[in-house]
C-alpha positions as CSV (number, residue, x, y, z in Angstrom):
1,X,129.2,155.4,87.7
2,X,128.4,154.2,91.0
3,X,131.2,151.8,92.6
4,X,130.2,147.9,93.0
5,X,129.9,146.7,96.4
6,X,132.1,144.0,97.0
7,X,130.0,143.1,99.8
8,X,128.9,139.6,98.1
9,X,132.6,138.9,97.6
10,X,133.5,139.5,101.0
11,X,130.9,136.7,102.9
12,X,132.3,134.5,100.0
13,X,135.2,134.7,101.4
14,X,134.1,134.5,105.3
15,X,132.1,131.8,104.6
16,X,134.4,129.5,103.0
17,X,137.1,130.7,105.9
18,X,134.7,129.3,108.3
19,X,134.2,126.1,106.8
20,X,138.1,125.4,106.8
21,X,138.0,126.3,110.2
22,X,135.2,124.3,111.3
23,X,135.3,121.2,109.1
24,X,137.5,118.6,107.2
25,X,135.1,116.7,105.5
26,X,133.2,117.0,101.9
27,X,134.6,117.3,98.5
28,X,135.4,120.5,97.3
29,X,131.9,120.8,95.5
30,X,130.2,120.0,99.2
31,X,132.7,122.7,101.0
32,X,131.4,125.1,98.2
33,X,127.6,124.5,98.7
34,X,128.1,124.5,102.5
35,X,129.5,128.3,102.4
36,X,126.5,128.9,99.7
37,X,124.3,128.4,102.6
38,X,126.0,130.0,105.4
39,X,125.9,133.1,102.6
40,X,122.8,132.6,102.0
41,X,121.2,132.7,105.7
42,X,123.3,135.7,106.3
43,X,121.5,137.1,103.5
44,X,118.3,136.8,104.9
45,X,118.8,139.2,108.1
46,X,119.5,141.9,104.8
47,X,116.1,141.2,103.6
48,X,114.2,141.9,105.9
49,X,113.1,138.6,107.1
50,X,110.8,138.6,110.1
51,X,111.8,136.0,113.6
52,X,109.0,133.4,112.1
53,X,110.5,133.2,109.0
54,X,113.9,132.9,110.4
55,X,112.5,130.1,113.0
56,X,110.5,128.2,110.1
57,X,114.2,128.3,107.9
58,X,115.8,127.1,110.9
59,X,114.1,124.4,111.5
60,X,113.4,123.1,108.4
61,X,117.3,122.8,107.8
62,X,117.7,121.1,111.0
63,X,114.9,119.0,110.4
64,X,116.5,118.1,106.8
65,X,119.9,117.2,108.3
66,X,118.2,115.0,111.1
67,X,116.6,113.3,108.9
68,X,119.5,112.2,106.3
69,X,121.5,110.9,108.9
70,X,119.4,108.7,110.3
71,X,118.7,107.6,106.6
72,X,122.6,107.4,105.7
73,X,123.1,104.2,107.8
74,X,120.5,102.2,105.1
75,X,122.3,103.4,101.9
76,X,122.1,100.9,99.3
77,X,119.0,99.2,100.7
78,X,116.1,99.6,98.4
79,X,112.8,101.4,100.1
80,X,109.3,101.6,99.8
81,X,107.4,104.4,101.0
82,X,103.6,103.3,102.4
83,X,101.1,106.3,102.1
84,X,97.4,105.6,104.1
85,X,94.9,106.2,106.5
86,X,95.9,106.4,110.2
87,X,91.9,105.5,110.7
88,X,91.7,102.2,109.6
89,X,91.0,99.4,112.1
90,X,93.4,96.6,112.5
91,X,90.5,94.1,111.8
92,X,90.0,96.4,108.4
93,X,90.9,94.0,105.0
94,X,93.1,97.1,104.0
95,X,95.1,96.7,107.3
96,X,95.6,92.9,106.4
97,X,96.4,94.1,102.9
98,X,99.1,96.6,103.8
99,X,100.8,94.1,106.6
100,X,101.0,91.6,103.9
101,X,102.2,93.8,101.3
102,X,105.2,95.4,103.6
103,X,105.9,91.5,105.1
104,X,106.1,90.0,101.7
105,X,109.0,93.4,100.7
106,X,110.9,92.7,103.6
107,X,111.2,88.7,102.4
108,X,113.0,90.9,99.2
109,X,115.0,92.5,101.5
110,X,113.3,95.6,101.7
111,X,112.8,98.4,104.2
112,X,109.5,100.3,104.9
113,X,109.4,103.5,104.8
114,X,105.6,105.3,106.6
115,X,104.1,107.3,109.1
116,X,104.5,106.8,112.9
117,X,100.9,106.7,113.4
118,X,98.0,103.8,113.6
119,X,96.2,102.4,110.9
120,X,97.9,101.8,107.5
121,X,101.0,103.4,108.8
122,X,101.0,100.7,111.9
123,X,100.6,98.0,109.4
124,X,103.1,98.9,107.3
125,X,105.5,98.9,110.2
126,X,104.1,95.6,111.4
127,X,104.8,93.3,108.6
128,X,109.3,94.5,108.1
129,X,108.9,94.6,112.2
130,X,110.3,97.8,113.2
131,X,113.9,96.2,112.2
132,X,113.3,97.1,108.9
133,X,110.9,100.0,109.2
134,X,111.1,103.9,109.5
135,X,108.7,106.1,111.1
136,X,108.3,109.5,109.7
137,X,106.1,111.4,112.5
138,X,104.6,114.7,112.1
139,X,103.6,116.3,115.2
140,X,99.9,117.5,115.3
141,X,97.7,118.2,118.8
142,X,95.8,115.2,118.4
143,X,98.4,112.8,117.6
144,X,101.1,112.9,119.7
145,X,102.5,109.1,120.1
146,X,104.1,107.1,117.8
147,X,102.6,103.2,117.5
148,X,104.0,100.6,119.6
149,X,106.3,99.0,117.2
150,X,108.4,101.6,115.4
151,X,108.2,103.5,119.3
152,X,111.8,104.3,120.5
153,X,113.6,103.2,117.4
154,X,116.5,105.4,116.3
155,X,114.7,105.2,113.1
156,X,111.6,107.5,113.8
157,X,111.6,110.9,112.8
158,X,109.8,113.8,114.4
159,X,108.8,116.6,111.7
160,X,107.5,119.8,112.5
161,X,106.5,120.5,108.7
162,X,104.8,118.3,106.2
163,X,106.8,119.6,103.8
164,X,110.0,118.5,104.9
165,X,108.4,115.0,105.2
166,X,107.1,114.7,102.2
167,X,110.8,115.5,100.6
168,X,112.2,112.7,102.9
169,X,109.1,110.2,101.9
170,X,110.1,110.7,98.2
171,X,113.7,111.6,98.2
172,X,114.2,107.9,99.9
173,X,111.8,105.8,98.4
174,X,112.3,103.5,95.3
175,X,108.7,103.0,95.3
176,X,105.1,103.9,96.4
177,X,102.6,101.8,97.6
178,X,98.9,103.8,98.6
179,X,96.2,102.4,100.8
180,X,92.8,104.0,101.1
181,X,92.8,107.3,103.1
182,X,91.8,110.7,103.9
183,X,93.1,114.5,102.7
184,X,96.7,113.3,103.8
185,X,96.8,110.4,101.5
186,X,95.4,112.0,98.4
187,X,98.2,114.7,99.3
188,X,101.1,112.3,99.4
189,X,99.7,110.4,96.0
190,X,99.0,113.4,94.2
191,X,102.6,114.8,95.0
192,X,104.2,111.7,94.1
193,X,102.3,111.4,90.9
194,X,103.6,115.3,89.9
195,X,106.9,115.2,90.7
196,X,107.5,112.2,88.3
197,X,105.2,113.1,85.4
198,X,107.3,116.3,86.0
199,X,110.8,115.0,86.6
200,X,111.6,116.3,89.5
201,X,112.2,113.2,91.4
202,X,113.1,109.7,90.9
203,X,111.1,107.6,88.4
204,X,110.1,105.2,90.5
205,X,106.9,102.6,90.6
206,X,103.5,104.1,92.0
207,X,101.3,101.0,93.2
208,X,97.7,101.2,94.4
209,X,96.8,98.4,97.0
210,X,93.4,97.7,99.5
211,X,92.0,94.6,100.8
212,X,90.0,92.3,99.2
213,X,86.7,93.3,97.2
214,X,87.8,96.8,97.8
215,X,86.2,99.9,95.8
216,X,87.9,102.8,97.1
217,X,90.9,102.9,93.7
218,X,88.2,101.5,91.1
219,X,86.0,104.7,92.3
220,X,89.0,106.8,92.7
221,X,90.4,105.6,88.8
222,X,86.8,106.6,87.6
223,X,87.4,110.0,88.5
224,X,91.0,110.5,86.8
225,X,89.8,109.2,83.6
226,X,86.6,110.7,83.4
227,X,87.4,114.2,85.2
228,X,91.3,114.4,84.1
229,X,91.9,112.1,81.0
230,X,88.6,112.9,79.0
231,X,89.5,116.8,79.4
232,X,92.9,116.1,78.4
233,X,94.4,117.9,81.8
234,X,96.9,114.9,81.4
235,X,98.2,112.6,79.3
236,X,97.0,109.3,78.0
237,X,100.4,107.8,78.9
238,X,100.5,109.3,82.2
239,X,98.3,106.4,83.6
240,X,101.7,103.8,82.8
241,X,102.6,105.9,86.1
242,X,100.3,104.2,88.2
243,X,99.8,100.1,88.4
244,X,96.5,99.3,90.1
245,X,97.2,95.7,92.6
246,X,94.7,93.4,92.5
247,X,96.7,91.5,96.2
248,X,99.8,92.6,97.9
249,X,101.8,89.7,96.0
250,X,100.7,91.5,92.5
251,X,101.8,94.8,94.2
252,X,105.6,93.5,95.8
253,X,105.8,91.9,92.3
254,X,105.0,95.0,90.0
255,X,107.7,96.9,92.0
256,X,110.5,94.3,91.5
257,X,109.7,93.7,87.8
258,X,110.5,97.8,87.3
259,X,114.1,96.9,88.2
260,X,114.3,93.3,86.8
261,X,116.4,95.0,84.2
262,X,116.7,98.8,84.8
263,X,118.9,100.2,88.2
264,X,118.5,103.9,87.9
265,X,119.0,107.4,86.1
266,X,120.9,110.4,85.9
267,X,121.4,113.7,83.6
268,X,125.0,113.9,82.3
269,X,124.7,117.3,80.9
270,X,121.5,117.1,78.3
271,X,122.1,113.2,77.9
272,X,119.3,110.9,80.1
273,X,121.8,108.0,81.1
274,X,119.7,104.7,82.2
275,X,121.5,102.2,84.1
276,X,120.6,98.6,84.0
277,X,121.6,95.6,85.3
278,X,122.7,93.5,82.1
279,X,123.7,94.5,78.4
280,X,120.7,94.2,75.3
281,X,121.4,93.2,71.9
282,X,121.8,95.2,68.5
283,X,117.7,94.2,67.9
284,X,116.7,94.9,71.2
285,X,118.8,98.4,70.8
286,X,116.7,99.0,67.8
287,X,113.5,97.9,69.0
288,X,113.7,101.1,71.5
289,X,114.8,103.3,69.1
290,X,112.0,102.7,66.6
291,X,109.5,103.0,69.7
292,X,110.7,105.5,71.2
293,X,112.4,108.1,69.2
294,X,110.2,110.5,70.5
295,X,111.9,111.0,73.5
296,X,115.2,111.6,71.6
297,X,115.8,115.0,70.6
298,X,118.7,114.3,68.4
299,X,121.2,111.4,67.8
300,X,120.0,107.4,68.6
301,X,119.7,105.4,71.8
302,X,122.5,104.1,72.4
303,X,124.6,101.4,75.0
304,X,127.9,102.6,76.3
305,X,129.7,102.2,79.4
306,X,130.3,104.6,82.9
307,X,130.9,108.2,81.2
308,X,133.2,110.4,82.3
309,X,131.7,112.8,84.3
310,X,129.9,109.1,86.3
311,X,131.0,108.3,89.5
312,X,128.8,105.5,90.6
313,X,127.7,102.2,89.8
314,X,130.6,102.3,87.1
315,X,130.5,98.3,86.4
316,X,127.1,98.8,84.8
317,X,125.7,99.1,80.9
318,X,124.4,102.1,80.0
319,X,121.7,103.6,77.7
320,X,122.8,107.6,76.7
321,X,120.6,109.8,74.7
322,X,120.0,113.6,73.9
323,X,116.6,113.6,75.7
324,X,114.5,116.6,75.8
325,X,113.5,116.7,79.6
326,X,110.3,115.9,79.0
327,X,107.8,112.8,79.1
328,X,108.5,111.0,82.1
329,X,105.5,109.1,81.3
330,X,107.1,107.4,78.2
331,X,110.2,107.1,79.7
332,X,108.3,104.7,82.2
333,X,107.0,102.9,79.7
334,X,110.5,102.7,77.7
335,X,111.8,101.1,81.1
336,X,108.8,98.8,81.6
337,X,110.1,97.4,77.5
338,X,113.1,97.1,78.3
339,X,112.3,95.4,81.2
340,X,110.7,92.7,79.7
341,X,113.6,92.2,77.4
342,X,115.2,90.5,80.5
343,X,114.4,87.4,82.2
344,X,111.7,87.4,84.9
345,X,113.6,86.9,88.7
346,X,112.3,86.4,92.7
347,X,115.3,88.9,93.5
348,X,115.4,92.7,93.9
């Protein structure tokens, strides 16, 4: 029988002696997934990894850790990430649009989250001022300046990768709001669009916005339901993940009605726990369970308090139940009904 290597158990070790060495800070889970990923880079030079892989691993961490920590100083502060064309003139009724829009979320005490660039991502910057804005730059040949109001602040970010500023775009924001744009845009709206109908991110509100007597979402809306919803490639329900603005008021209000009465989410073990921000009645309990007992996999809806295993936001209600990991789409329309069991408000 041939002997088991104990290498594995042996950079274990190392790897959590160097974090005691090197550091006193993080919980005891953190200190554990720190040494998982000093084990795991060692682990690459044994497989064979070439430099270019190495580099693009490199910096993509580094990139990552940059990035939180300028974001770490803004916990608490909702965000809204702005997604459009760097090509659109300042003169352009989309600019106007998206200026308006990211002024009026500031008013709520908002911060804007968008590219470093011109156009929408200028705008966007414009209307917060660059006090409450971030710049998420990627660096390309042909642009290589940031604009002139988020330039020098120690909240822009340089990215080498789109990918690791797309996670920051979404892992940050507690909304989307989409201008008109190129490949780029469709990119970001797309992504944002999958990783909720799949889960894999926040459940957060996806707005479309573009100035007045604007075509470019009534053509683009044509095309989902005739090319995507009449095949069936998604869901009828899936379109609750999208609210289509008619003005940048209808858009900054559409995102503060989804937390009117909902806060956020989290999976304690197979139980979807929904925070909100006041209690609801026996009736009101029983008006989600009837309509929605097909996200429930077994057991009822119900309100409880902080569970156990919680350890945030602990003063607020609570709606528990077995969900099967599925659905997003309905669970966005569960929050927009339960949102309208509470009373309409000017306030985040």
């Amino acid at each position: 029988m041939a002997r088991k290597s104990n290498k594995p158990d042996a950079c274990r070790i190392e790897a959590e002696g160097l974090i005691d060495r090197l550091s006193e800070g993080g919980s005891e889970l953190d200190r554990r997934l720190a040494a998982d990923m000093i084990r795991t880079a060692v682990g690459l030079l044994d497989d064979g990894c070439d430099t270019g892989q190495m580099k693009m691993m490199t910096n993509a961490l580094r990139e990552m850790r940059s990035s939180w920590r300028v974001f770490a100083d803004y916990r608490g502060t909702r965000k809204v990430s702005i997604y459009g064309s760097a090509r659109t003139p300042e003169d352009h009724p989309d600019y106007q649009a998206a200026r308006e829009f990211s002024r009026l979320m500031a008013t709520r005490s908002w911060m804007a989250i968008t590219g470093a660039g011109d156009g929408i991502m200028k705008a966007g910057h414009e209307g917060p001022t660059r006090d409450a804005s971030f710049g998420l730059r990627i660096r390309l040949p042909f642009e290589t300046a940031a604009n002139e109001v988020i330039e020098g602040d120690p909240k822009l970010i340089s990215f080498r990768y789109f990918f690791t500023r797309k996670v920051m775009f979404m892992a940050h924001a507690d909304a989307v709001a989409v201008f008109p744009g190129g490949f780029g845009t469709q990119d970001e709206l797309f992504e944002a669009l999958t990783l909720i109908q799949t889960g894999k991110s926040n459940l957060i509100p996806i707005v479309l916005m573009e100035g007045a007597d604007g075509v470019y979402w009534e053509h683009w809306e044509n095309y989902i339901e005739k090319s995507l919803g009449d095949n069936g490639w998604i869901s009828p329900e899936d379109f609750s993940l999208i609210h289509r603005a008619k003005t940048p008021e209808d858009g900054c209000r559409h995102i503060l009605d989804f937390y009117r009465g909902y806060h956020s989410k989290r999976y304690v073990g197979d139980h979807l726990v929904i925070r909100l921000r006041g209690g609801l009645d026996d009736s009101q309990l029983d008006e989600l369970n009837t309509e929605f007992s097909d996200l429930v996999k077994s057991g009822r809806i119900e309100q409880v308090k902080a569970l156990s295993e919680e350890t945030d936001h602990l003063e607020l209600p609570r709606l528990s139940f077995h969900h099967h990991r599925r659905g997003w789409a309905r669970v966005r329309q569960m929050i927009d009904r339960i949102n309208g069991m509470f009373p309409e408000s000017d306030s985040e």
